[in-house]
N, CA, C and O of each residue as an XYZ file, in Angstrom:
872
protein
N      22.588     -9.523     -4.873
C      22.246     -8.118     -5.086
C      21.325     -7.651     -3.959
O      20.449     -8.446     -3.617
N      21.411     -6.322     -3.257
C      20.589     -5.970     -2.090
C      20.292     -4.551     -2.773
O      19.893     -3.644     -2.043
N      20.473     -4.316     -4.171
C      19.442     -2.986     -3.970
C      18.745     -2.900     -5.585
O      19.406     -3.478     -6.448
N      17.716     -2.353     -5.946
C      17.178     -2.661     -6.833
C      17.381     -0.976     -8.041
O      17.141      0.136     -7.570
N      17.728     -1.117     -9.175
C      17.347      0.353     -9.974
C      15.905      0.908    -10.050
O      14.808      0.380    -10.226
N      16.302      2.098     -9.862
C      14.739      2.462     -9.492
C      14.309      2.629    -11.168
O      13.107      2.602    -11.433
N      15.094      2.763    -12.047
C      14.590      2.465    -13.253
C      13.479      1.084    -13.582
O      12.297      1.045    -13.921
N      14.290      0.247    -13.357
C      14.071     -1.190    -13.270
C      13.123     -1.835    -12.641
O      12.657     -2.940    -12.919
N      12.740     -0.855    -11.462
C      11.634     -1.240    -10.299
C      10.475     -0.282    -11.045
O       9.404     -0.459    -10.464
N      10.372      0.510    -11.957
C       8.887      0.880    -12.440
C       8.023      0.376    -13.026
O       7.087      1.173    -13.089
N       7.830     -0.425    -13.450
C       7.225     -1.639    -13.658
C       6.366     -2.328    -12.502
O       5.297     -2.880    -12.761
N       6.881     -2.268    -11.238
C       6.136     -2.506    -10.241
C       5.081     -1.929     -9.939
O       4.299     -2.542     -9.212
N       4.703     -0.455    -10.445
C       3.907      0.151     -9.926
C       2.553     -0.901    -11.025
O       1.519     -1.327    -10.512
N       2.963     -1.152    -12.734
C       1.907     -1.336    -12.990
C       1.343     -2.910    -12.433
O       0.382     -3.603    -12.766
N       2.248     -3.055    -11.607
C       1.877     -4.870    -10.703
C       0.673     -4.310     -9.716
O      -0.307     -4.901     -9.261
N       1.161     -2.818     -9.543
C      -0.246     -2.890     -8.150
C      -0.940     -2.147     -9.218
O      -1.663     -1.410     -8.549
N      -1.138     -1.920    -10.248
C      -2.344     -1.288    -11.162
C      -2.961     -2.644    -11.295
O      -4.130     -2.654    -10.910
N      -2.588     -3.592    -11.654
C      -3.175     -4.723    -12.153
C      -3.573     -5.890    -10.781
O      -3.729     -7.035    -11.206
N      -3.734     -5.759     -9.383
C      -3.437     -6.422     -8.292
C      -4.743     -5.534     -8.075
O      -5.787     -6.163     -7.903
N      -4.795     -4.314     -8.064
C      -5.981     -3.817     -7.479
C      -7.195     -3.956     -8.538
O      -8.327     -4.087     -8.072
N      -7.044     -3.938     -9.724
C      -8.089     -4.506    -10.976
C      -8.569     -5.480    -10.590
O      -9.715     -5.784    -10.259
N      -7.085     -6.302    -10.663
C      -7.723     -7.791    -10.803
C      -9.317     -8.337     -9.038
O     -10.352     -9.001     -8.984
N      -8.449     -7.473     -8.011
C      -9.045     -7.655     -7.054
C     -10.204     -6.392     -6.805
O     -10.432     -5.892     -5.704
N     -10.723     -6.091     -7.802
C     -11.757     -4.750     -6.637
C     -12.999     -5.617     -6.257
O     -13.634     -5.258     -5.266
N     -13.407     -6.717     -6.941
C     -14.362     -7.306     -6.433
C     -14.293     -7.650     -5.297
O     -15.123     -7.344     -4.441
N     -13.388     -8.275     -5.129
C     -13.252     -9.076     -3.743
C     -13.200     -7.866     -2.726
O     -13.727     -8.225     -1.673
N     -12.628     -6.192     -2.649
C     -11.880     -5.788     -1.696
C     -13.606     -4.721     -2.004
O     -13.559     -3.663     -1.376
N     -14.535     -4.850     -2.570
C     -15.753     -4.038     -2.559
C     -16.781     -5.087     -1.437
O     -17.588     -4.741     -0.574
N     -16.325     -6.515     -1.904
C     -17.008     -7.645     -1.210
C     -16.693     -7.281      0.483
O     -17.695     -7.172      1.190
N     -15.928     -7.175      0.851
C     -15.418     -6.868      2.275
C     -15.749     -5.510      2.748
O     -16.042     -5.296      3.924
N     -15.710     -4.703      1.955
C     -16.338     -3.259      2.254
C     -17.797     -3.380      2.476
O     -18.323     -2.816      3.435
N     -18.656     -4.281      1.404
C     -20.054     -4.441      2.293
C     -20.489     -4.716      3.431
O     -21.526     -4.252      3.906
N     -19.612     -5.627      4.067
C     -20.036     -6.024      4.863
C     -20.157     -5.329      6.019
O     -20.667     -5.945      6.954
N     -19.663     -3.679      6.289
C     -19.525     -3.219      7.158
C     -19.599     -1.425      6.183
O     -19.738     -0.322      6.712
N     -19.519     -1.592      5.384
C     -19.593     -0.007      4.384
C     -20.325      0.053      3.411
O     -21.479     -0.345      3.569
N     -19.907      0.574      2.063
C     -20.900      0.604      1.167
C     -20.342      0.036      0.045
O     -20.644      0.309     -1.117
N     -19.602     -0.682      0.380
C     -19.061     -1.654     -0.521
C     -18.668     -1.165     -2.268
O     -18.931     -1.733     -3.328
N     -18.053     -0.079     -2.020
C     -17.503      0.399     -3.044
C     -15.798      0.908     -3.229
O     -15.228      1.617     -4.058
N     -15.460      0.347     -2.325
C     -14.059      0.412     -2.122
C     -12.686     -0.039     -3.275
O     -11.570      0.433     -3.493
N     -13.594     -1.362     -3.902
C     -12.624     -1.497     -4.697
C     -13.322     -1.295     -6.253
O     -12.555     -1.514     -7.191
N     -14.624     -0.922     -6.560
C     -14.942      0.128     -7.227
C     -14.056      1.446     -7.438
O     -13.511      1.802     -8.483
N     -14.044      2.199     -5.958
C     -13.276      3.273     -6.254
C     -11.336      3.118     -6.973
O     -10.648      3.470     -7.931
N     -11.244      2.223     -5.479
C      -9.757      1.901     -6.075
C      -9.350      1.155     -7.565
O      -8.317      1.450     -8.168
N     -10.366      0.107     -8.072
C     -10.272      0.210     -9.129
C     -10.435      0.843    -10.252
O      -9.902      0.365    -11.254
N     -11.246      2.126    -10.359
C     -11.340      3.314    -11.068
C     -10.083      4.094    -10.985
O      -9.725      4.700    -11.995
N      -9.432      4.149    -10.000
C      -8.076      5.185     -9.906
C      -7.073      4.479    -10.357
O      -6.145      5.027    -10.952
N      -7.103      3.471    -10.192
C      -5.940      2.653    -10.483
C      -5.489      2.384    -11.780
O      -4.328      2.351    -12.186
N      -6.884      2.132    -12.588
C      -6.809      1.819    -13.691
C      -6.433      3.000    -14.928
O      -5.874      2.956    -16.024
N      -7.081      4.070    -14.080
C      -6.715      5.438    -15.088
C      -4.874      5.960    -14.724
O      -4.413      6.584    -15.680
N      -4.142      5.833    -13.867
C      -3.439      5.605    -13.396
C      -2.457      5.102    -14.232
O      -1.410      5.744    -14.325
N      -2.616      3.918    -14.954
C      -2.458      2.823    -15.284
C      -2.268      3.661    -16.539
O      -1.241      4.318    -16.707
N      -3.528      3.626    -17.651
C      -3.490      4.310    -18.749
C      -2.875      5.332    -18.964
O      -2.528      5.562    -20.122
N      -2.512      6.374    -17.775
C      -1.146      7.561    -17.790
C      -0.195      6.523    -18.287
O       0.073      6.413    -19.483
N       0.423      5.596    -17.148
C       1.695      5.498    -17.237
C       1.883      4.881    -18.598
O       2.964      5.018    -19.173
N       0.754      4.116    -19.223
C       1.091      3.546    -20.207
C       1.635      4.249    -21.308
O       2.455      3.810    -22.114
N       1.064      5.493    -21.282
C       1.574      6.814    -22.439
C       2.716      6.932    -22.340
O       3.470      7.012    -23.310
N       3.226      6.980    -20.646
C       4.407      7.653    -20.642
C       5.735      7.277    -21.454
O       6.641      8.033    -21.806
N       5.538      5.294    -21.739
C       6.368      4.353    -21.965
C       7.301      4.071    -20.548
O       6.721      3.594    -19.573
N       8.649      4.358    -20.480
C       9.353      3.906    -19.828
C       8.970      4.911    -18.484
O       8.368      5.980    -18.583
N       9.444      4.331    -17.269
C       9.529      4.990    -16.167
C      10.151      4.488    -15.064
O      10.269      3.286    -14.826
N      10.733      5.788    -14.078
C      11.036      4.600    -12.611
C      10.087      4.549    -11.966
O       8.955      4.681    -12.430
N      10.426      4.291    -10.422
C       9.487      3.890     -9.764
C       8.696      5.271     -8.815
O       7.511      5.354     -8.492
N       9.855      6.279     -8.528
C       9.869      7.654     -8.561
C       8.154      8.323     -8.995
O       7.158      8.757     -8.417
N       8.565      8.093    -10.155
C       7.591      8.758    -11.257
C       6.156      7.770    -11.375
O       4.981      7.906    -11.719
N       7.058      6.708    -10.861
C       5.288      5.483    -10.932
C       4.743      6.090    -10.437
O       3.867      6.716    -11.034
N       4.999      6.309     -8.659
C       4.521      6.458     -7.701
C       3.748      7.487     -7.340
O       2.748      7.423     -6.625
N       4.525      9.061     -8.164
C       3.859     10.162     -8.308
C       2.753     10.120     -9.296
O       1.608     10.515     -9.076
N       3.111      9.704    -10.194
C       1.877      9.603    -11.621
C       0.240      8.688    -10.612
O      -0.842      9.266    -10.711
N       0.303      7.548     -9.890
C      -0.252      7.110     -9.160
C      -0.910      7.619     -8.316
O      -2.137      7.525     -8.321
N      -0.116      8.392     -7.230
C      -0.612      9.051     -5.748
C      -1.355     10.470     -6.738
O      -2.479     10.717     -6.301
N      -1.007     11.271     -7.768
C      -1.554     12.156     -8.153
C      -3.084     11.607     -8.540
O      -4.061     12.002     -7.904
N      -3.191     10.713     -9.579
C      -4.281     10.496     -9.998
C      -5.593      9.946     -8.840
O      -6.773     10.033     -9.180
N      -5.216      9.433     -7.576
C      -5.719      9.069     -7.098
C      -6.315     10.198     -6.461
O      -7.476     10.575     -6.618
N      -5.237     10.836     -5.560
C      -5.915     12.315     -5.185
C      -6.947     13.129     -6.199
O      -7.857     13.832     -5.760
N      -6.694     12.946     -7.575
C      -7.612     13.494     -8.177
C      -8.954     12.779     -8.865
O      -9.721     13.482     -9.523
N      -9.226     11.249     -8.673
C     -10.409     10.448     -9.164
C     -10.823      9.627     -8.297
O     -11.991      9.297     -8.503
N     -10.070      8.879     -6.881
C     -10.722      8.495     -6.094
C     -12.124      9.543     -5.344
O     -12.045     10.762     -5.499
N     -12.951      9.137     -4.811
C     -13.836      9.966     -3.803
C     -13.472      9.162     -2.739
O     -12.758      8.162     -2.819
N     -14.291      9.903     -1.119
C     -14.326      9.311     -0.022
C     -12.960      9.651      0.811
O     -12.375     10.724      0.659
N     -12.459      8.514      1.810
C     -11.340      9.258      2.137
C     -10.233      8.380      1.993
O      -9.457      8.331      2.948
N      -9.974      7.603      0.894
C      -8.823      6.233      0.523
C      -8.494      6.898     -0.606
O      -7.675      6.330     -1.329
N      -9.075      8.369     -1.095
C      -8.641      8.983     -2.192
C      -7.092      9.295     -2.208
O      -6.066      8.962     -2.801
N      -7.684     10.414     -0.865
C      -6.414     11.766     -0.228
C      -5.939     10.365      0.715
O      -4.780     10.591      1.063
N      -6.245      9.435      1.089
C      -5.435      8.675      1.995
C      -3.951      7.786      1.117
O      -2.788      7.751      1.516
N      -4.535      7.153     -0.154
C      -3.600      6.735     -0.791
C      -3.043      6.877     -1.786
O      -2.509      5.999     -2.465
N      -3.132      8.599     -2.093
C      -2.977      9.550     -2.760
C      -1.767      9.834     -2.117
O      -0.685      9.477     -2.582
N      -1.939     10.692     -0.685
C      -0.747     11.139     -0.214
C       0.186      9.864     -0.250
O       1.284     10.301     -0.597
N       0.257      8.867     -0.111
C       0.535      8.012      0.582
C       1.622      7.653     -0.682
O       2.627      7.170     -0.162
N       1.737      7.709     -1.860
C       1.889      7.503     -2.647
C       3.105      8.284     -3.418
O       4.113      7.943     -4.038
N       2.232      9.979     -2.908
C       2.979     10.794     -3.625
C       4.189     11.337     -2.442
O       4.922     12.237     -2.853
N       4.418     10.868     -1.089
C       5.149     11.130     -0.124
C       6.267      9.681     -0.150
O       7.399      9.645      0.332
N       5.664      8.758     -0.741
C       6.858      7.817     -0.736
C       7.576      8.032     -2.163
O       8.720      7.613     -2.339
N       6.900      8.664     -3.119
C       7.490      9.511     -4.402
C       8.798     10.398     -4.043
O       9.872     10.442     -4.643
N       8.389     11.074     -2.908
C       8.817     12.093     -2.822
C      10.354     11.949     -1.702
O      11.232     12.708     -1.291
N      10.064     10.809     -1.597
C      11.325     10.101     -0.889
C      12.184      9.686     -1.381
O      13.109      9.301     -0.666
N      12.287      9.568     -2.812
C      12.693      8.834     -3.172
C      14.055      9.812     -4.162
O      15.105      9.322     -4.576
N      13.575     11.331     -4.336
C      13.824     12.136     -4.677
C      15.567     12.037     -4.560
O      16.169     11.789     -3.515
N      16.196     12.295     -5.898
C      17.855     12.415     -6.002
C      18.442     10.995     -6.086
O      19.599     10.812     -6.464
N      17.494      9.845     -5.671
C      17.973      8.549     -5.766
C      18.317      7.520     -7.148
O      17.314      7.403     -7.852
N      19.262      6.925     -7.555
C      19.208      5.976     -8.082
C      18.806      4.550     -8.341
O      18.297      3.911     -9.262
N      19.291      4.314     -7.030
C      18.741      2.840     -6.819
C      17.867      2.647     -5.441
O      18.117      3.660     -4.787
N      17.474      2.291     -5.116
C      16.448      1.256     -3.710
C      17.178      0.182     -3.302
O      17.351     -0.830     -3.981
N      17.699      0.415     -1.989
C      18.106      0.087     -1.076
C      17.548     -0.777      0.370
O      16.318     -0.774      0.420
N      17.881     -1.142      0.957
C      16.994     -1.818      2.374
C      17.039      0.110      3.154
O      16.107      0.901      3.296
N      17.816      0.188      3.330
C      17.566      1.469      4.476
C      17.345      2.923      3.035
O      17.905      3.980      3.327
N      16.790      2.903      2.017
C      15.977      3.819      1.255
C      14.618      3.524      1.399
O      13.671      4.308      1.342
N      14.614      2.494      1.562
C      13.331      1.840      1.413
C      12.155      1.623      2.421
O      10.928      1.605      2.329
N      13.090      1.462      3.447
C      13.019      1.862      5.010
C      12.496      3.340      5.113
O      11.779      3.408      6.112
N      12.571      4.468      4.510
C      12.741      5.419      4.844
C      11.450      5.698      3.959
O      10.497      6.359      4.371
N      11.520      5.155      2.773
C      10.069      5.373      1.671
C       8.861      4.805      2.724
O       7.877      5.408      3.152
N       9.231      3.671      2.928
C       7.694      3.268      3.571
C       7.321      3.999      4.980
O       6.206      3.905      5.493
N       8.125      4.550      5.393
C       8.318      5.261      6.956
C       7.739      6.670      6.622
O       7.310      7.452      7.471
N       7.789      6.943      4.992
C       7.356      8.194      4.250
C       5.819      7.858      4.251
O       4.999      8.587      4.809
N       5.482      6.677      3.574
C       4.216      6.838      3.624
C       3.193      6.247      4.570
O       1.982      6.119      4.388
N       3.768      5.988      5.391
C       3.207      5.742      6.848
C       2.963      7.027      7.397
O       1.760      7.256      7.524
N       3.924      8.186      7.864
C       3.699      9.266      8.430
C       2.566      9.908      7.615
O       1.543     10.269      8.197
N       2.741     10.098      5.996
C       1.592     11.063      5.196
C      -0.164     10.296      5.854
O      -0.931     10.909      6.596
N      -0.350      9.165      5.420
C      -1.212      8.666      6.115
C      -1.418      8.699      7.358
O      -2.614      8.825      7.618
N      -0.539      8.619      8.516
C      -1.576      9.168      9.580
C      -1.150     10.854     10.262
O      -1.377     11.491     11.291
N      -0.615     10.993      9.322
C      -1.033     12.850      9.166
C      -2.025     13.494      8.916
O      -2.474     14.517      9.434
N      -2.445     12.744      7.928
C      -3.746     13.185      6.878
C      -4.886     12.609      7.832
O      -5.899     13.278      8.037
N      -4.685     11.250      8.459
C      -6.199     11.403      9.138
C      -6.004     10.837     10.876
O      -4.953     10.559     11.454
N      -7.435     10.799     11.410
C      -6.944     10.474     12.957
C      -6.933      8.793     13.381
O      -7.145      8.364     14.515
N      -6.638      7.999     12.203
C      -6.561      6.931     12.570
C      -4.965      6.251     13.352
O      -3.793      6.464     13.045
N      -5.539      5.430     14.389
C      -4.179      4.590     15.551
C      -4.558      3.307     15.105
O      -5.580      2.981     14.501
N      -3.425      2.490     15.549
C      -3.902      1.070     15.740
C      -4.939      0.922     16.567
O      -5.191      1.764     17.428
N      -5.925     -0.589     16.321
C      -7.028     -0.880     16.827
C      -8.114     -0.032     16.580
O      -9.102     -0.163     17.304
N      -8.120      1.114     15.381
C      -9.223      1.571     15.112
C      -9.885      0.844     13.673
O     -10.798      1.410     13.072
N      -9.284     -0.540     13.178
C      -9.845     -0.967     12.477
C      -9.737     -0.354     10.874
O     -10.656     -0.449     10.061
N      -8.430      0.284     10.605
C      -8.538      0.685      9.617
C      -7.183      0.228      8.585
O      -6.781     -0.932      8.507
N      -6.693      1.184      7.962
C      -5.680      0.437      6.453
C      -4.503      0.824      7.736
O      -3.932     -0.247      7.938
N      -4.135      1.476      8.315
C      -2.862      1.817      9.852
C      -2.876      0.539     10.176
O      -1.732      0.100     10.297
N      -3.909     -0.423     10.411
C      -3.504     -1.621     11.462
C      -3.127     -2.700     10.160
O      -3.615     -3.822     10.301
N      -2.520     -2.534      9.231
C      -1.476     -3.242      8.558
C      -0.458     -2.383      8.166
O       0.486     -3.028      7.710
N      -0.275     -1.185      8.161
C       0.562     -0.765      7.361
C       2.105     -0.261      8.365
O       3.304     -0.220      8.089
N       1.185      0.103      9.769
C       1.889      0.641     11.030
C       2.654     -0.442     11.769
O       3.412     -0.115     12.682
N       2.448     -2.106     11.317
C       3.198     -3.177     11.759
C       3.900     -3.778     10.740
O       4.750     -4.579     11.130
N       3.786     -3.612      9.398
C       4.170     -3.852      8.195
C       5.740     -3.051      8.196
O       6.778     -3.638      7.891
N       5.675     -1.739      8.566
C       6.650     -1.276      8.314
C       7.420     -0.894      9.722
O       8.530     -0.367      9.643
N       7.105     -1.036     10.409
C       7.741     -1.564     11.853
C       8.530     -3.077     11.857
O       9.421     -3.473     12.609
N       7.982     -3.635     10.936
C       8.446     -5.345     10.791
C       9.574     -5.323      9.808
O      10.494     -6.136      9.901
N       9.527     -4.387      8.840
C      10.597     -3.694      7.816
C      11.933     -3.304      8.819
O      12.975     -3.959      8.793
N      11.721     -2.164      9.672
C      13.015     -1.647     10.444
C      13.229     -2.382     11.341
O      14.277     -1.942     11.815
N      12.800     -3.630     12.180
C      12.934     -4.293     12.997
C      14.067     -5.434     12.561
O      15.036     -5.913     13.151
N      13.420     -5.661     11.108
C      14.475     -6.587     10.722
C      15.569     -6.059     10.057
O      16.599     -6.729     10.126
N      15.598     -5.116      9.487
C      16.561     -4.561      9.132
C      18.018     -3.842     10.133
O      19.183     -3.566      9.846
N      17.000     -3.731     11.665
C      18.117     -3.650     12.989
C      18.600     -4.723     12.910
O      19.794     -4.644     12.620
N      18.117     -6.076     13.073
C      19.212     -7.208     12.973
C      19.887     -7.409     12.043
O      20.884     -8.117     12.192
N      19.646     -6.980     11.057
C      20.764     -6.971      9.942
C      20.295     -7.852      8.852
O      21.165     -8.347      8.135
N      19.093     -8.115      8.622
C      18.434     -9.104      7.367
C      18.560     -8.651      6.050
O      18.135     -7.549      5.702
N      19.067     -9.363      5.366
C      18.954     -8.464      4.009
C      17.449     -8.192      3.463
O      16.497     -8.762      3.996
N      17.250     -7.150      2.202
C      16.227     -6.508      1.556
C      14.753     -7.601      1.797
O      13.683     -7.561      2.406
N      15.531     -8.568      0.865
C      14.462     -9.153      0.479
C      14.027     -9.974      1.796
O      12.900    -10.450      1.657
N      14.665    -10.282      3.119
C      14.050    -10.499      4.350
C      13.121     -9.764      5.176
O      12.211    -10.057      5.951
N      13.648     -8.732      4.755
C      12.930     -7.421      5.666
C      11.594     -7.256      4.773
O      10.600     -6.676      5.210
N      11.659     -7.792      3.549
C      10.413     -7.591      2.730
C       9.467     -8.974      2.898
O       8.246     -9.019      2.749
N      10.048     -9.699      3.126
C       9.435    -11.211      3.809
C       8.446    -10.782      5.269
O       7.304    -11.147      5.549
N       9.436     -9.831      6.066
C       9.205     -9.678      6.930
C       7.857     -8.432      7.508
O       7.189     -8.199      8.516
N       8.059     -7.874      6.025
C       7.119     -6.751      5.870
C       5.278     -7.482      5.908
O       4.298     -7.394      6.649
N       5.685     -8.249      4.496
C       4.384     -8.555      4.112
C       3.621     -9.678      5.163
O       2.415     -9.925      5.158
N       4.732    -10.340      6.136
C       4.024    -11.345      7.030
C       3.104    -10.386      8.291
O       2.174    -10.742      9.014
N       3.871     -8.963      8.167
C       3.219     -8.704      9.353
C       2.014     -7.787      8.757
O       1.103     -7.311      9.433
N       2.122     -7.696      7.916
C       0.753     -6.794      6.875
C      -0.609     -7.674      6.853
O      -1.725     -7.181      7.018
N      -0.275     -9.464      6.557
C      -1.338    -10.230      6.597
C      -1.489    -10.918      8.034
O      -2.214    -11.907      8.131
N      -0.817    -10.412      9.152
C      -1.475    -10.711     10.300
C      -2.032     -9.156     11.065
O      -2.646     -8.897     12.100
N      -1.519     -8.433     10.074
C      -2.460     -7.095     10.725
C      -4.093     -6.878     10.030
O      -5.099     -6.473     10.613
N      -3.966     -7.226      8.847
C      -5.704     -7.711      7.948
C      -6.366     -8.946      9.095
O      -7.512     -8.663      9.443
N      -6.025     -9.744      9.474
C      -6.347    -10.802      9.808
C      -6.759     -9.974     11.398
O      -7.979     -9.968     11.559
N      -6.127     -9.426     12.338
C      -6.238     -8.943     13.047
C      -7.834     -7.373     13.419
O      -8.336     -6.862     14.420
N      -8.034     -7.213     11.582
C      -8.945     -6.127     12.056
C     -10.166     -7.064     12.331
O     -10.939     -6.883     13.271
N     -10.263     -8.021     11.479
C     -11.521     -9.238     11.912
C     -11.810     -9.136     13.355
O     -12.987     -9.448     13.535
N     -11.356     -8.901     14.194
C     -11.518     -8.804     15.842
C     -11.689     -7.537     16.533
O     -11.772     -7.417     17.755
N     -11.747     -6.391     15.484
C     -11.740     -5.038     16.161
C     -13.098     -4.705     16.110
O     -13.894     -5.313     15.394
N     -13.361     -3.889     16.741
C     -14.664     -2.955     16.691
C     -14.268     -1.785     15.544
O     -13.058     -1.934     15.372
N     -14.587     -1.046     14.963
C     -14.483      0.062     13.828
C     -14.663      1.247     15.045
O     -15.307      1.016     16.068
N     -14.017      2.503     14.784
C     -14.037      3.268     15.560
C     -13.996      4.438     14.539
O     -13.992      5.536     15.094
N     -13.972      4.464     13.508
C     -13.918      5.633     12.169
C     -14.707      5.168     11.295
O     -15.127      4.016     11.399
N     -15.047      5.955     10.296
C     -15.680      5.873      9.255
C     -16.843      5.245      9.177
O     -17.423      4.878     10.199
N     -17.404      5.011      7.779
C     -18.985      4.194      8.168
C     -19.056      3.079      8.701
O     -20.241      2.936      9.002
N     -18.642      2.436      8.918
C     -18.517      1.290     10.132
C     -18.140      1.431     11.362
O     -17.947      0.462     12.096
N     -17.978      2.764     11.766
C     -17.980      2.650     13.074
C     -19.174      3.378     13.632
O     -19.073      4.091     14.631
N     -20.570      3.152     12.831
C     -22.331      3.015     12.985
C     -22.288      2.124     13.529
O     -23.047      2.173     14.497
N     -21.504      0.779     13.402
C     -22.145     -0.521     13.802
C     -21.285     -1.028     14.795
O     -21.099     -2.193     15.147
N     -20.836     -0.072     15.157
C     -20.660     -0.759     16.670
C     -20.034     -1.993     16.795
O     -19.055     -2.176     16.072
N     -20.363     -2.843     17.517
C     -19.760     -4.270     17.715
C     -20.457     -4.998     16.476
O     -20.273     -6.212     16.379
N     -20.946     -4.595     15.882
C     -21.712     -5.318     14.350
C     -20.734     -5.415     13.950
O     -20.487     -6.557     13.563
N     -19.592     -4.376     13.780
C     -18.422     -4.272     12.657
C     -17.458     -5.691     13.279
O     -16.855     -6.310     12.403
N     -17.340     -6.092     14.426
C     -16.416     -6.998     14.811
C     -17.154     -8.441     13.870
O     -18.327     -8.655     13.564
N     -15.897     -9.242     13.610
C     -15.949    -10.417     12.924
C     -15.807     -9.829     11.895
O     -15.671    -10.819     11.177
N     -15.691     -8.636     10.934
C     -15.286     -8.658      9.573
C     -13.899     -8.243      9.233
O     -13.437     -7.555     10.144
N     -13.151     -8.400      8.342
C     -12.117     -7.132      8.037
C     -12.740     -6.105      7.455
O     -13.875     -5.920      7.017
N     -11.090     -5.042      7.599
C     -11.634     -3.893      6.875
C     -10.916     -3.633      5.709
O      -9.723     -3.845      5.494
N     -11.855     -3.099      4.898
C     -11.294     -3.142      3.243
C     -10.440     -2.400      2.931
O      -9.743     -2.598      1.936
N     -10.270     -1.117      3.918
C      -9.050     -0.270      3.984
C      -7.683     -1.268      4.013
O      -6.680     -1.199      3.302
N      -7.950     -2.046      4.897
C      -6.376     -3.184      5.426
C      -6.143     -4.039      4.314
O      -5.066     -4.338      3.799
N      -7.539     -4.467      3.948
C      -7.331     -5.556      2.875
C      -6.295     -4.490      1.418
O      -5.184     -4.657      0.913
N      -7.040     -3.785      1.278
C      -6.206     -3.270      0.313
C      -4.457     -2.946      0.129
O      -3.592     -3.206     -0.709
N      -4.560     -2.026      1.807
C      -3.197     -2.147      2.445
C      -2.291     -3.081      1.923
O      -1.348     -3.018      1.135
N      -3.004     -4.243      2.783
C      -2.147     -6.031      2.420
C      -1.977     -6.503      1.021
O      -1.183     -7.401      0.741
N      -2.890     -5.762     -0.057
C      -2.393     -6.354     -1.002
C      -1.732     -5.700     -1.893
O      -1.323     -6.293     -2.891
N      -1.454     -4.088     -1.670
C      -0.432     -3.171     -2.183
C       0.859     -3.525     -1.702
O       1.834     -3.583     -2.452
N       0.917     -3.822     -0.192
C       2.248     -4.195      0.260
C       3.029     -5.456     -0.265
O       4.222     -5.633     -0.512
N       1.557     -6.537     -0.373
C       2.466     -7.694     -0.743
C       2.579     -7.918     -2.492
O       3.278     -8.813     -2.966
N       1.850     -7.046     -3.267
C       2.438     -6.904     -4.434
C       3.735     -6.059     -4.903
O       4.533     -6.236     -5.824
N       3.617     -4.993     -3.823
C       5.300     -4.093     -4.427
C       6.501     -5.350     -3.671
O       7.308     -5.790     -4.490
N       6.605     -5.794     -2.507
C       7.642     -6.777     -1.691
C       7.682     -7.744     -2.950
O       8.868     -7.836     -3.270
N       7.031     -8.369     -3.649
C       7.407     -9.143     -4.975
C       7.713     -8.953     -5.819
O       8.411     -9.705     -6.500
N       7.263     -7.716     -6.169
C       7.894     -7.209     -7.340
C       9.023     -6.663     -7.542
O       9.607     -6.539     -8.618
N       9.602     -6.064     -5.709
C      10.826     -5.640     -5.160
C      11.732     -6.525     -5.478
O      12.840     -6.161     -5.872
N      11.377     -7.908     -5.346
C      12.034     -9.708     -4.569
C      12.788     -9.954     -5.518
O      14.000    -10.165     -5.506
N      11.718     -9.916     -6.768
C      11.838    -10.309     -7.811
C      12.712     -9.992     -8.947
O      13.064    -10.623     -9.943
N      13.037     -8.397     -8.322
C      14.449     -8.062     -9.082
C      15.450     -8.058     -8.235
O      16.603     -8.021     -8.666
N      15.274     -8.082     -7.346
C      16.407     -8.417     -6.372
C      17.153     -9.946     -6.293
O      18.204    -10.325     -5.776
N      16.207    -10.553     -6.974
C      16.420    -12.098     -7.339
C      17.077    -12.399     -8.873
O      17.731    -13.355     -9.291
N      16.617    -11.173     -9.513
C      17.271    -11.199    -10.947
C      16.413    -11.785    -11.894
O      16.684    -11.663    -13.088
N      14.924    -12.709    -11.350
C      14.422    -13.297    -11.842
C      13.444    -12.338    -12.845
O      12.771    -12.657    -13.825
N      13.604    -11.331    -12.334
C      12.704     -9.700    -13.531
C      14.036     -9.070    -14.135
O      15.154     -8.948    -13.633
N      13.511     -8.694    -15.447
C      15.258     -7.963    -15.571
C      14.711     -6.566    -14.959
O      15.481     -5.620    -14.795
């Protein structure tokens, strides 16, 4: 099987409700070290209310995850990972629009959705140390493999390897935005909690993608 029901795939969204819970400690822990270490404070506050929508809703696709998600965030995150993974959220929603199922080249096109909303919304490039320097090689690593012709769940292999060498990669940057980029070369040697988060939204939806694509989720 190479494409997943987007019925079937809503359920995924509450994998990254429960991925960012389970982790805000750790992704607030990494924000200190260079911010104010409330990052996964915030994201775990949005996430979780988020969460409690969809639970009302009962059934859902992934469509509607995604919007119910990117909305709430825009409206209970603060700072700027609110409107960052807010849009981000509600533009790969919005991609998804008239579809049935998720595809390698739909999917391609969702994450290419919320790549553009994010660096629309702010002035971050690669090497400025932020959630872009995983997400802008993550999904470059998606259409790259998908030019050679890899199936879904490769290109999603292929996604998340380059997501955790783009986290791994901000450890070496200087910060050039946000409150860490006060500290100057202080900020080098840490990651940034923007990426970390990145990396672990990406590599929880690619499993949860895998996983019905494997049959092993109904």
């Amino acid at each position: 099987m190479d494409d997943v029901d987007l019925k079937a795939a809503g359920p995924v969204v509450l994998d990254l409700v429960a991925a960012v819970v389970r982790e805000k400690d750790r992704l607030s822990e990494i924000d200190g070290a260079t911010g104010d270490g409330d990052h996964g404070v915030n994201m775990g506050k949005g996430f979780r209310l988020a969460g409690e929508k969809l639970g009302r809703l009962g059934a859902f696709d992934l469509a509607t995850g995604f919007s119910t998600l990117g909305d709430t965030l825009l409206g209970d995150i603060g700072g700027s990972m609110g409107p960052l993974y807010g849009t981000f959220f509600t533009d790969m929603a919005d991609s998804l629009a008239g579809a049935d199922v998720l595809d390698r080249a739909r999917c391609a096109a969702m994450l290419r959705a919320g790549l553009d909303a994010v660096q629309g919304l702010g002035d971050a490039k690669p090497g400025d140390k932020t959630l872009v320097d995983v997400l802008q090689p993550a999904v470059a690593a998606f259409d790259a493999a998908a030019v050679k012709g890899e199936d879904f769940a490769a290109c999603l292999d292929a996604m998340t390897n380059a997501a955790a060498a783009g986290l791994e990669a901000t450890r070496g940057m200087v910060a050039r935005l946000g409150r860490a980029a006060r500290l100057g070369e202080r900020s080098r040697g840490h990651l940034d909690a923007g990426a970390a988060s990145c990396d672990l939204l990406l590599r929880t939806l690619a499993g949860g993608l895998q996983a019905r694509l494997a049959g092993t989720v109904a």
